[in-house]
C-alpha positions in Angstrom: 4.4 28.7 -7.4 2.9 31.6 -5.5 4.0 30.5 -2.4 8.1 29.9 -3.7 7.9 33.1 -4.9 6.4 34.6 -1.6 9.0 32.7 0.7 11.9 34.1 -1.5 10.7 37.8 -1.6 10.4 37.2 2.0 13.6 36.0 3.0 15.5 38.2 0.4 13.3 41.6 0.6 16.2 43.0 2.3 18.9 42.1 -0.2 16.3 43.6 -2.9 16.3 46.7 -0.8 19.7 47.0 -0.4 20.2 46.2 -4.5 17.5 49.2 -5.5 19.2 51.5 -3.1 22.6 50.6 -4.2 21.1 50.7 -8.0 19.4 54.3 -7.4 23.0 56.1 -5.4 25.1 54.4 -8.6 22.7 56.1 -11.0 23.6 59.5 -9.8 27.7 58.4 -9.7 27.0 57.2 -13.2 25.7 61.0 -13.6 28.4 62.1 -11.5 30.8 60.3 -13.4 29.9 61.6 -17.0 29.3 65.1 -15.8 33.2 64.9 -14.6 34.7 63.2 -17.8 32.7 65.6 -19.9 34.5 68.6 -17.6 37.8 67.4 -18.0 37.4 66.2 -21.4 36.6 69.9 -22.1 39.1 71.4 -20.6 42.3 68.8 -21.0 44.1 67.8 -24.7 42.2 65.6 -27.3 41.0 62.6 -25.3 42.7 60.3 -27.7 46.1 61.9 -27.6 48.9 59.3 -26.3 50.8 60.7 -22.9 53.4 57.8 -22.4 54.0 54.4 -23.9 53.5 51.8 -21.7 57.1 49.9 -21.1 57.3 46.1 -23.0 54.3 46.8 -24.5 52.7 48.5 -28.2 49.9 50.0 -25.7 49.7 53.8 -24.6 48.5 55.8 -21.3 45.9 57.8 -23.0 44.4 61.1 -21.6 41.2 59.3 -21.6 42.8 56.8 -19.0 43.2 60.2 -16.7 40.1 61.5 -17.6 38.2 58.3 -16.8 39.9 57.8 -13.8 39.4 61.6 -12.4 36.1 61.1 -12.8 35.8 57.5 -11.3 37.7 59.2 -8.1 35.1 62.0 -7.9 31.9 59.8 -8.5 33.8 56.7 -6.0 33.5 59.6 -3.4 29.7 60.3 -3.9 28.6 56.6 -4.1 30.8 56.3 -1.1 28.9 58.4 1.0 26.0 58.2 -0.2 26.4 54.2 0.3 27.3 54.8 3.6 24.5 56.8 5.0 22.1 55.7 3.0 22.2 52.6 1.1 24.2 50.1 4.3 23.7 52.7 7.0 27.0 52.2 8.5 28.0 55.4 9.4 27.9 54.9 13.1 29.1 51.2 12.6 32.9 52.5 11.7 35.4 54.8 10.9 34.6 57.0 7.5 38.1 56.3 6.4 38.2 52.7 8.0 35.0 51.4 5.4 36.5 54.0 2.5 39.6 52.2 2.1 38.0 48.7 1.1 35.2 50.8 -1.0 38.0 52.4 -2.7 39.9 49.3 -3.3 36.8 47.8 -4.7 36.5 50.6 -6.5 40.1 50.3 -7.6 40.3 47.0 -8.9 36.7 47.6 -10.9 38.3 51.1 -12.6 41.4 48.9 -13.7 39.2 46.3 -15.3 37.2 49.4 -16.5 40.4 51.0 -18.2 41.0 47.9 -20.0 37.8 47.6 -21.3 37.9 51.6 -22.3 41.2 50.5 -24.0 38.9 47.7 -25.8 36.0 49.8 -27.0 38.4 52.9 -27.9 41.1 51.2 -29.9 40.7 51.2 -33.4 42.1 48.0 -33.8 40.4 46.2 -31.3 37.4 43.6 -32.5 35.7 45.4 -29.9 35.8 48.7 -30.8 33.3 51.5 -31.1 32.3 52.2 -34.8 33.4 55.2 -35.6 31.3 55.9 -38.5 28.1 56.0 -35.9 30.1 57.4 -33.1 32.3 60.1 -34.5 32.9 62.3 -31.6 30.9 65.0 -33.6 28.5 65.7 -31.0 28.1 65.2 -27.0 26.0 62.3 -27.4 27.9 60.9 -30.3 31.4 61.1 -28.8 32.8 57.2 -28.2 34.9 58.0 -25.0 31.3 59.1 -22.9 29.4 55.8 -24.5 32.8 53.9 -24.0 32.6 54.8 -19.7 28.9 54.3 -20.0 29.2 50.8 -21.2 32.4 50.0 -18.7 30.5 51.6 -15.8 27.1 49.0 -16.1 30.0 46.3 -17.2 31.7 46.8 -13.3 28.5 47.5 -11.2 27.4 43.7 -10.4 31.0 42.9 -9.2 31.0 46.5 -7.1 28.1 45.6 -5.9 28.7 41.8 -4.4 32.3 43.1 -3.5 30.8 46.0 -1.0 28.1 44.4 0.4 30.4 41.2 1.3 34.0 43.3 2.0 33.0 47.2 3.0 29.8 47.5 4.6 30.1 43.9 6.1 30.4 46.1 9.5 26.7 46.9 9.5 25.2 43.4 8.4 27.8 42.2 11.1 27.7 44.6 14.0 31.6 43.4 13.5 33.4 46.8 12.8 36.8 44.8 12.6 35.0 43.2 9.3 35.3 46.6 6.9 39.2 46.3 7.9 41.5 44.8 5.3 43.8 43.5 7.5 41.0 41.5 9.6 41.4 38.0 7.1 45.2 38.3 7.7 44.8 38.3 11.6 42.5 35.8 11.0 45.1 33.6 9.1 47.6 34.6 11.8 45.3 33.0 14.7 44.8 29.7 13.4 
């Protein structure tokens, strides 16, 4: 058993490198993240207050929708570059903006399954709701909206993480540049 568990540390010691480094710059975006929703929880309307209805449905955009999403921008940034030049190392391997359009992407399609889970867990009527008896926005610590983009930020992680290392740094594990650039499966497609 020793010896399976040797060969696969082995062979996947780089992966597990790449995974703690990934793990260690999303832990400070996950502070990032919740030192920006706190600012512009602070300094925007009632986090809870409906902006606009959203058309053919009973739902509303919420000011925690903008809030959540300002500070998934600002904290997309950091991991970004902090991804880049530390985590994959590709900063020589392409463009900055040519491997930040797939990471934002990725990041994009993770934030809009994160705003529906913030919905979720902020709705009162949702069976997943917060309880609001524990979490009664009385304090910092027991306001649901930063527990809410806690939870939603370590729900989105794994699939951020697979989704990068396949899609945005795939330049570096490559030495393919051409990789990290969304239209390279569509010329692919075009060639056959």
């Amino acid at each position: 058993m020793r010896g399976l568990l040797d060969r696969v540390l082995e062979r996947h010691r780089k992966n597990f490198v790449l995974l703690l480094r990934f793990g260690i710059v999303g832990a400070t975006g996950v502070l990032v993240n919740l030192a920006v929703l706190v600012l512009v929880r602070r300094m925007g309307p009632d986090f809870d207050l409906a902006i606009a209805g959203i058309p053919l449905t009973d739902f509303n955009l919420r000011w925690y929708h903008v809030y959540s999403s300002v500070a998934f921008l600002a904290a997309n940034v950091w991991n970004f570059q902090l991804n880049r030049t530390w985590t994959f190392r590709s900063s020589g391997a392409a463009g900055w903006r040519q491997e930040y359009l797939p990471f934002l992407t990725v990041g994009l399609m993770g934030q809009l399954i994160g705003l529906a889970l913030l919905t979720l867990l902020l709705h009162p009527h949702s069976p997943m709701s917060l309880p609001s008896d524990l979490l009664d926005d009385s304090t910092g610590l027991r306001t649901r909206l930063y527990w809410a983009q806690l939870i939603v930020i370590v729900m989105v992680t794994p699939l951020s993480f697979v989704l990068n290392k396949l899609w945005t740094f795939a330049a570096v594990r490559t030495g393919h540049p051409d990789l990290a650039d969304p239209t390279h499966e569509e010329r692919l497609w075009h060639e056959r």
